[in-house]
C-alpha positions in Angstrom: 1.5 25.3 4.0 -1.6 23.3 2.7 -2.2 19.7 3.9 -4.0 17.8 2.2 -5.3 14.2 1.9 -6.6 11.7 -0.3 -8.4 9.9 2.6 -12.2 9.4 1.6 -11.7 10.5 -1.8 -11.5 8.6 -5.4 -7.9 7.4 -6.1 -6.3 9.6 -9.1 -6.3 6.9 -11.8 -3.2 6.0 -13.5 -2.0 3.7 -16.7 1.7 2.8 -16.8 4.0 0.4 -17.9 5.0 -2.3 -15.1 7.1 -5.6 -14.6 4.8 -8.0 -13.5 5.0 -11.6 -11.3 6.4 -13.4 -14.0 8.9 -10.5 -15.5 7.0 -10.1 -18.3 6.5 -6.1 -19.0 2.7 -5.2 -19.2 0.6 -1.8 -19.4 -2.1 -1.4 -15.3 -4.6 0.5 -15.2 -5.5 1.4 -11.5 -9.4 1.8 -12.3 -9.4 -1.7 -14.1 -8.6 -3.4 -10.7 -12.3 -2.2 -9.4 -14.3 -4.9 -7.1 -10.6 -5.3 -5.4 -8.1 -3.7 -2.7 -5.2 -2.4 -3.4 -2.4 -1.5 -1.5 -0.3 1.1 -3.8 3.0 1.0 -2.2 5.1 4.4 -3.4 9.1 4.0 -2.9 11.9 5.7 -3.6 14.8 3.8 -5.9 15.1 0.5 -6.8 19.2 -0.6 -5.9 19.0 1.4 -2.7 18.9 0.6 1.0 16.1 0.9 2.8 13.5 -0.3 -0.3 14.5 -4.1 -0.6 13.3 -5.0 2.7 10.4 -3.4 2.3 9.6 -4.9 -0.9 10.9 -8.5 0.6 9.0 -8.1 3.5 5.3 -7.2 1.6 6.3 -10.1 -1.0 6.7 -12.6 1.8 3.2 -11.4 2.7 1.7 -11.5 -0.5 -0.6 -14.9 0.0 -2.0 -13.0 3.0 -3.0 -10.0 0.7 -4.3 -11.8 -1.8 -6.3 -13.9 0.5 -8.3 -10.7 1.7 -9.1 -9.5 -2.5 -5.8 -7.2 -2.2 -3.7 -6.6 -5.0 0.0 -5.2 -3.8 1.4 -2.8 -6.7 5.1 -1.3 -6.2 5.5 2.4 -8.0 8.6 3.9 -8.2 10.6 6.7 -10.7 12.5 3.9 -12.3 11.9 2.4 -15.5 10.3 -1.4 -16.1 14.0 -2.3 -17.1 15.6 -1.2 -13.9 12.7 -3.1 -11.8 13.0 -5.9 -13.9 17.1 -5.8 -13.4 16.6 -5.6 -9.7 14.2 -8.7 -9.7 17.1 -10.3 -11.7 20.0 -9.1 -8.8 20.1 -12.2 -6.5 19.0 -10.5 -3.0 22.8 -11.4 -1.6 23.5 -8.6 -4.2 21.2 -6.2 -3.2 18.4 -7.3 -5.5 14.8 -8.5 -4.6 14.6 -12.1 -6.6 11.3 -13.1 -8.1 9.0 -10.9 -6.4 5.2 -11.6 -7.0 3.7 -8.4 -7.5 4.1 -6.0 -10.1 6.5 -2.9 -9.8 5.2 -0.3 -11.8 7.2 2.6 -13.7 6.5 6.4 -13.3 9.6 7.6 -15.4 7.1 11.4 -15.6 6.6 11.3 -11.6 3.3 11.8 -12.9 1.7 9.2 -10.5 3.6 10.1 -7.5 2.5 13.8 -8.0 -1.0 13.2 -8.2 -0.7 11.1 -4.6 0.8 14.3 -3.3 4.1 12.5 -2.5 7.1 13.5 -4.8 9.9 15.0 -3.3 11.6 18.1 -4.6 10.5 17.0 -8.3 12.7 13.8 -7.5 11.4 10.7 -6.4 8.4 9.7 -4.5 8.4 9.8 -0.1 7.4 6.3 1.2 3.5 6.4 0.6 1.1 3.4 1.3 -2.3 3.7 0.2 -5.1 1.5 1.0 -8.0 1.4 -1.7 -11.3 0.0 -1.5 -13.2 -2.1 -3.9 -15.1 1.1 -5.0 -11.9 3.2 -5.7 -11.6 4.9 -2.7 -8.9 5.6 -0.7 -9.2 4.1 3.3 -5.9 4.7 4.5 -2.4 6.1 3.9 1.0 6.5 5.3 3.6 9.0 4.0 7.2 8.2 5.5 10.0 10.1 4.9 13.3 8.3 3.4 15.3 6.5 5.7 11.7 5.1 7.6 10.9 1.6 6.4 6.9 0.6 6.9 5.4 -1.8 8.4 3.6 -5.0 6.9 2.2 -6.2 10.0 0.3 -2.6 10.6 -0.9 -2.9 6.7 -2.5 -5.7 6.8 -4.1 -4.8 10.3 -5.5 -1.6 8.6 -6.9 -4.1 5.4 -8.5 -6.4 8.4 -10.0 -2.9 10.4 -11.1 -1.6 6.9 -12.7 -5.0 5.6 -14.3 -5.5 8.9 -15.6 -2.3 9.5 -17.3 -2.3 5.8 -18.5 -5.5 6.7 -20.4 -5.2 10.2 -20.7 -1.2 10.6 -18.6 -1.0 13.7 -15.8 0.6 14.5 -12.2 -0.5 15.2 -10.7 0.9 18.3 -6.5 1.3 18.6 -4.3 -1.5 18.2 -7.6 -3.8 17.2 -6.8 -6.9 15.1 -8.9 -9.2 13.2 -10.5 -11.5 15.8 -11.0 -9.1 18.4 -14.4 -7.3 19.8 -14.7 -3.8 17.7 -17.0 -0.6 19.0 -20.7 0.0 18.1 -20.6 4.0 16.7 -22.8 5.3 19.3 -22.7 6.9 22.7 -23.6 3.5 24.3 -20.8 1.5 22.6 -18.0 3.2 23.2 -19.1 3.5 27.0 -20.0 0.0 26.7 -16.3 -0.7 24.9 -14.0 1.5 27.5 -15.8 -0.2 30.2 -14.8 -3.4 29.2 -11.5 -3.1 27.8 -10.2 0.0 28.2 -9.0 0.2 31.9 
């Protein structure tokens, strides 16, 4: 089997139909959101189990996002009317309320295919990608079904990337924003294990 990855390569573009912030139904384009990040975040179903409280918990962190220049864009199979009837379930119902970021539609699975993530021609795995202001994709995550992601480790991986871009060092494990990071050389990391890594 072939593994591949989209890490350090171009995002595949896209244009689809999507239920945005204020449930109004409007056409993305992912190369139109340039100069930004933006964290594509890949789920299965809308009105299932597992995808509400990851869509709840990224939408409760959607000020954070927005304050680093990230853009949070849903994706699943389902059309902009089932997205936009799960925004109108009240979340005691199963629904997800008035969510704040667009959920876009891929009724084709053409968009999941091209991320390498559709399942047996069905829906899409749980895929998080990271992409940079440039287009490029910085980071992803692929879990299978019944594995929820994590917001806290997203938004450490936007910090790390942003950080990185912005003084040319390199972020060790478990860094977050505010911490000491790694020059790229022999001497740093010597310098870096030294210090913190006993």
């Amino acid at each position: 089997m072939s593994l591949t990855t989209l890490v350090t390569q171009q995002a595949p573009d896209f244009t689809a139909e999507a239920v945005m912030a204020d449930n109004s139904f409007a056409s993305i384009t992912l190369s139109s959101l340039k100069g930004k990040f933006v964290l594509l975040l890949f789920y299965p179903l809308d009105f299932t189990f597992v995808c509400p409280s990851e869509i709840l918990a990224f939408n409760r962190q959607i000020a954070a996002f927005k304050a680093k220049n990230c853009e949070v864009i849903g994706i699943s199979v389902d059309s902009k009317f089932t997205h936009l009837a799960w925004k109108n379930t009240p979340i005691e119902n199963g629904g997800i309320g008035n969510i704040q970021f667009p959920l876009v539609q891929d009724l084709d699975r053409e968009i999941a295919k091209s991320y390498g993530i559709l399942l047996n021609n069905s829906v899409a795995l749980r895929g998080l990608f990271l992409i940079d202001p440039t287009g490029t994709v910085r980071h992803c995550i692929i879990n299978d079904l019944p594995l929820g992601r994590s917001v806290t480790e997203a938004i450490r991986m936007l910090d790390a990337i942003q950080f990185s871009d912005t003084h040319g060092e390199v972020c060790p494990a478990n860094w977050q924003e505010g911490e000491e990071a790694m020059k790229p050389t022999t001497e740093g990391v010597a310098d870096y294990l030294t210090r913190f890594a006993r």
